[in-house]
C-alpha positions in Angstrom: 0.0 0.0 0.0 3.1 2.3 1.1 4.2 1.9 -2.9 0.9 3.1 -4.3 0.2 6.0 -2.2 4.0 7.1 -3.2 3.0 6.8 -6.7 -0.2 8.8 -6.4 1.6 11.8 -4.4 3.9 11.5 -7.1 1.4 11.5 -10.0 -0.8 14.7 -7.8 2.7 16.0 -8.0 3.1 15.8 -11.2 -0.5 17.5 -12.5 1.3 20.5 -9.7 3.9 21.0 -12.2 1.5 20.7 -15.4 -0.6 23.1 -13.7 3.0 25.8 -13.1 3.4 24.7 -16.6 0.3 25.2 -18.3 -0.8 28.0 -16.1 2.4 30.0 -16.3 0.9 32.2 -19.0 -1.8 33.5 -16.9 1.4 35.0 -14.6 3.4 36.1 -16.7 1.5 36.8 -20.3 0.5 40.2 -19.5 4.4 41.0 -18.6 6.1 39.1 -21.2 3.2 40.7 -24.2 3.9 44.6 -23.1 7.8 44.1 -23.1 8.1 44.3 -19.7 10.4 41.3 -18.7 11.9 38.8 -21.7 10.3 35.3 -21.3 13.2 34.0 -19.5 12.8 36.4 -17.0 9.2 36.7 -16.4 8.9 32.9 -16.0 11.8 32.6 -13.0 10.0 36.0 -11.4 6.3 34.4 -11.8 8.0 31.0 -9.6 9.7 33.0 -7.4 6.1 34.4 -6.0 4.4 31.1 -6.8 6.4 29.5 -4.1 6.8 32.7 -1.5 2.4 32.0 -1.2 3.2 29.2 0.7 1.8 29.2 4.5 -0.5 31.9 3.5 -4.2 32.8 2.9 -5.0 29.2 5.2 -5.7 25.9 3.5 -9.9 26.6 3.0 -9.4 26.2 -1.0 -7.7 22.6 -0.2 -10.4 21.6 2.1 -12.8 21.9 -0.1 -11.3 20.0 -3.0 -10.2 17.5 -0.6 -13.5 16.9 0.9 -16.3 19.4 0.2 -16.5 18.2 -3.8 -16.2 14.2 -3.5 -17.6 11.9 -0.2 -14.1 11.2 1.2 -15.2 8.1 3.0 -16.6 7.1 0.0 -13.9 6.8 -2.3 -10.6 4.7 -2.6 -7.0 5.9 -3.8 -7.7 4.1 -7.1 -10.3 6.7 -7.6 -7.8 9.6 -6.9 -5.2 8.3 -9.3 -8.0 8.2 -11.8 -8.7 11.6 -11.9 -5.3 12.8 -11.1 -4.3 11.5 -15.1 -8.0 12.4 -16.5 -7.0 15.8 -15.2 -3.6 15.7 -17.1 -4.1 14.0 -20.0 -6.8 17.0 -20.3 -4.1 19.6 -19.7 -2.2 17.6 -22.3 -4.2 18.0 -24.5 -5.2 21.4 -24.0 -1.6 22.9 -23.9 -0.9 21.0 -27.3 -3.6 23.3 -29.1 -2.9 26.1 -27.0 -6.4 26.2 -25.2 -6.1 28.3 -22.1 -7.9 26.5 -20.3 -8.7 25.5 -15.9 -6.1 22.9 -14.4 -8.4 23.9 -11.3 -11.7 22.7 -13.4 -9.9 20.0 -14.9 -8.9 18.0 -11.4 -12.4 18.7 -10.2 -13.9 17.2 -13.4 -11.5 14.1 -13.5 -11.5 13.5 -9.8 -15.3 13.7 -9.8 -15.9 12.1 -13.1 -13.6 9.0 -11.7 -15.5 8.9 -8.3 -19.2 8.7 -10.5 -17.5 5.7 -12.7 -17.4 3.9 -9.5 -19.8 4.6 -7.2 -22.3 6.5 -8.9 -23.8 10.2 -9.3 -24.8 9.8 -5.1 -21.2 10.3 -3.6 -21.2 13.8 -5.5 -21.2 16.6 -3.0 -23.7 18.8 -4.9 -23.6 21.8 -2.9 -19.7 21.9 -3.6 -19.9 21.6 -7.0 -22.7 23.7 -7.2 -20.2 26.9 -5.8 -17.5 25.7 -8.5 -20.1 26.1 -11.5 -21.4 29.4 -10.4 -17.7 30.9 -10.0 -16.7 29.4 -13.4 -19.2 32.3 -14.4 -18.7 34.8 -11.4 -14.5 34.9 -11.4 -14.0 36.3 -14.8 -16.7 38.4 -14.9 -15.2 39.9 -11.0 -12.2 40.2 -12.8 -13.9 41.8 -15.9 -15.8 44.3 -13.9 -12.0 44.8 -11.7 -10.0 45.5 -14.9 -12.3 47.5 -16.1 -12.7 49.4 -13.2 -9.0 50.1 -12.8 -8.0 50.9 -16.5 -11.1 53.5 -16.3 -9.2 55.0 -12.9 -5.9 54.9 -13.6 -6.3 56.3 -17.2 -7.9 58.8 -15.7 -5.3 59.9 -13.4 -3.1 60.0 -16.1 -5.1 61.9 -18.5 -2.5 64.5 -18.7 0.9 62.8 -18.7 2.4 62.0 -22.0 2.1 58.4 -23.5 6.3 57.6 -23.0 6.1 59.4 -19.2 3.2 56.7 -18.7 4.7 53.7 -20.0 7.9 54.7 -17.7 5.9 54.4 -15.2 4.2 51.7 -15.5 6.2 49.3 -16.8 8.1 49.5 -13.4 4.5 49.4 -11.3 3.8 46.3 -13.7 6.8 44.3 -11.7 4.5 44.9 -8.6 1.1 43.7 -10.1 3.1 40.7 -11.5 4.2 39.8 -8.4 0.9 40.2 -6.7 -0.5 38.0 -9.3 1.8 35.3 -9.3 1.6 35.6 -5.5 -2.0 34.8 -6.1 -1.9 32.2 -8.4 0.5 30.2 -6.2 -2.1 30.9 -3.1 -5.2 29.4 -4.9 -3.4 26.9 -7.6 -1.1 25.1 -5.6 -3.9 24.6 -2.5 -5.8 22.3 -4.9 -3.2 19.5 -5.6 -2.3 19.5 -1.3 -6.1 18.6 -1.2 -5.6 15.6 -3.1 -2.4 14.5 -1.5 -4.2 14.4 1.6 -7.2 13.0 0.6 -5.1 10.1 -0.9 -3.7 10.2 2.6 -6.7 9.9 4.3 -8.6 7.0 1.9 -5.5 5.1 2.9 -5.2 6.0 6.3 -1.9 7.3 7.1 -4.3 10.3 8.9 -7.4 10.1 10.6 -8.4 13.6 9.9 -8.2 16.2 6.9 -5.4 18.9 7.8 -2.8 19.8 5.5 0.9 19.0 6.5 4.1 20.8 6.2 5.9 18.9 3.8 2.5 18.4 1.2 2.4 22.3 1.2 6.2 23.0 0.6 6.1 20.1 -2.1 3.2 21.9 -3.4 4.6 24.9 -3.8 8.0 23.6 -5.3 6.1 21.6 -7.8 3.9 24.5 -9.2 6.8 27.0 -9.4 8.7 24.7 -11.5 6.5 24.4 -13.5 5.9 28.3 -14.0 9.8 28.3 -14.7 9.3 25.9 -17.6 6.7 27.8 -19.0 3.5 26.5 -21.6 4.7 29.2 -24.9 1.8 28.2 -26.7 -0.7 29.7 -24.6 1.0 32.6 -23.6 0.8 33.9 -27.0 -3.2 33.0 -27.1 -3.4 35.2 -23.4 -1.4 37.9 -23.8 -1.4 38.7 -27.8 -4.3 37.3 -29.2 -7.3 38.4 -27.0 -6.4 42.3 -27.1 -3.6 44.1 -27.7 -2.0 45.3 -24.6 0.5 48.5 -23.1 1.9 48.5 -19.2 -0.9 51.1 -17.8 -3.4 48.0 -19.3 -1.0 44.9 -18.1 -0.9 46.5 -14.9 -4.7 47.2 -14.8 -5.6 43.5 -15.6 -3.5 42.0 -13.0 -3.9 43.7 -10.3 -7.8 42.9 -11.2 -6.9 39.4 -11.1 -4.9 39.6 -8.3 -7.7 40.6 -6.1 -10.3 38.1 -7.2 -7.8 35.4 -6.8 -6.9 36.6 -3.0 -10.3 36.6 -2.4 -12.0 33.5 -3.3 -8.8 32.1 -2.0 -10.1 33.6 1.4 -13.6 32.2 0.9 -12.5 28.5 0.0 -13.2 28.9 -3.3 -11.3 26.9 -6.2 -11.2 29.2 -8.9 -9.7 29.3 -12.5 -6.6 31.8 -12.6 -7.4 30.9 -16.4 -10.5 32.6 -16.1 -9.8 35.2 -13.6 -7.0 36.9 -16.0 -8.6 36.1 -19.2 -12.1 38.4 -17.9 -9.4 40.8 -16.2 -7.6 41.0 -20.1 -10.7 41.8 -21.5 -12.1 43.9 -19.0 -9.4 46.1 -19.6 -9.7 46.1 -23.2 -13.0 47.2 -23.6 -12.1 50.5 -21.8 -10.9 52.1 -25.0 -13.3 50.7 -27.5 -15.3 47.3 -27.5 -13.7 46.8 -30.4 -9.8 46.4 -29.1 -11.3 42.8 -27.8 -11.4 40.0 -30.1 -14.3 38.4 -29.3 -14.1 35.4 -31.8 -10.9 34.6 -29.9 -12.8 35.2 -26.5 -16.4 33.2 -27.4 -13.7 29.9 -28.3 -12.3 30.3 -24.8 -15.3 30.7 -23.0 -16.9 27.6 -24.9 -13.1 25.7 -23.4 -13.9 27.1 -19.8 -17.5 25.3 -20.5 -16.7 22.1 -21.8 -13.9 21.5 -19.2 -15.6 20.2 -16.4 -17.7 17.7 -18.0 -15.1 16.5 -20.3 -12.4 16.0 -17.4 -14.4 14.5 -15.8 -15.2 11.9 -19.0 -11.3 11.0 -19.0 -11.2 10.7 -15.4 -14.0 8.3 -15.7 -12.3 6.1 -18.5 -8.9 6.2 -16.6 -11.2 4.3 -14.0 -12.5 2.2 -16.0 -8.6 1.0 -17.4 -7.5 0.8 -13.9 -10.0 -1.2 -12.8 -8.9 -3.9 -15.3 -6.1 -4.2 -13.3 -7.3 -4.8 -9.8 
């Protein structure tokens, strides 16, 4: 039993790192699209504040992957590994295309769609899920209404200074927003996989309660800022060049909006997107100059990926039980 329970840390491990890896554009795209910081750089600054959230903000978000979305007692650690490779076989995927899409939604998908192949639709914790759903809906539209908000402000304040005074400014301020983000990507992403690893702990009892130890959040942490510091190219380009064309007063506008909805929820125990979060924040701060600076074909196909995630994670999660279950 010790061996399998290794393997399954290991494998919630390794969807940490796909989740720094595929998520790393929603830290540092913003940055890396208005010149700001090279590539190289942006990526080894986004880790540096994906790992420094550690022991911060509590352990609420992991608490309710780890037990408010799935019965606990319910389920076995064969369950968990399923939906720990549904999850990244649909990041995989995903990154290959360049979809920006939720590592969040994707474990919550696979690890629920894996739970359902075995024990059916009753050890679903509806009123869980049900908070996930409505916040797949709510976050970016926070963040949309944020960005907005703060490009409105701020271009406002600087109504009178000329264009090459503001970008002076703000591509220095933009190092702080950055920061703030990654910060807040680390605080909400990273609580996620510590929920698993202890709810692999639990279903195999090596702990008779749900609390999250030292050495699953510093592993945590470490696993999602290397990750960042590899990077996912493809959809950095989708984030930060595609969606709207972007200057520092705007980069630093939409991350500080997502920033703020990410501390938040974190806060309230909420699992949200940082896909999400930074794409509404992107396009909040778009729309500021002209609805028309959004591409909204671009946009729609995201929105459609935020949609399908869920259900369609939660479909490989539910085949990976079924091949596993060959095998026991």
């Amino acid at each position: 039993m010790f061996e399998l329970v290794l393997i399954v840390i290991i494998i919630a491990l390794v969807f940490d790192f796909l989740n720094g890896f595929h998520d790393s554009a929603n830290s540092i795209a913003t940055i890396v699209s208005t010149g700001v910081l090279s590539p190289q750089k942006a990526v080894m600054f986004a880790a540096f504040f994906n790992f420094a959230a550690a022991f911060t903000f509590g352990d609420e978000v992991a608490k309710t992957v780890g037990k408010g979305l799935v019965d606990l007692n319910a389920v076995d650690i064969y369950v968990i590994m399923a939906g720990l490779l549904g999850a990244i076989w649909w990041n995989i995927f995903t990154w290959y295309f360049g979809i920006p899409v939720s590592s969040s939604h994707a474990l919550i998908g696979g690890y629920g769609g894996a739970a359902v192949a075995k024990l059916g639709w009753d050890v679903i914790i509806w009123a869980g899920y049900s908070k996930v759903v409505v916040f797949i809906f709510l976050a970016p539209i926070m963040g949309l209404i944020l960005g907005f908000l703060n490009m409105l402000i701020t271009t406002w304040i600087v109504r009178n200074k000329k264009p090459r005074q503001v970008d002076k400014v703000f591509r220095r301020l933009q190092l702080v927003s950055a920061a703030f983000y990654s910060f807040g990507h680390g605080s909400n992403d990273a609580q996620k996989t510590m929920g698993i690893i202890v709810s692999v702990l639990v279903a195999a009892n090596y702990m008779e309660s749900f609390h999250v130890p030292v050495w699953v959040i510093l592993s945590c942490h470490a696993a999602i800022a290397l990750g960042t510091m590899f990077g996912g190219w493809r959809i950095v380009k989708t984030m930060g060049m595609k969606i709207t064309k972007l200057r520092p007063i705007g980069g630093f506008c939409a991350e500080l909006a997502g920033a703020t909805t990410l501390l938040m929820t974190a806060l309230g125990g909420i699992p949200v997107s940082t896909t999400q979060t930074i794409t509404g924040s992107i396009v909040g701060v778009g729309s500021v100059n002209r609805l028309s600076a959004v591409k909204w074909g671009v946009a729609g196909k995201i929105v459609w990926a935020w949609v399908l995630t869920i259900p369609l994670s939660a479909a490989c999660g539910a085949l990976f039980y079924y091949v596993v279950s060959l095998f026991l």
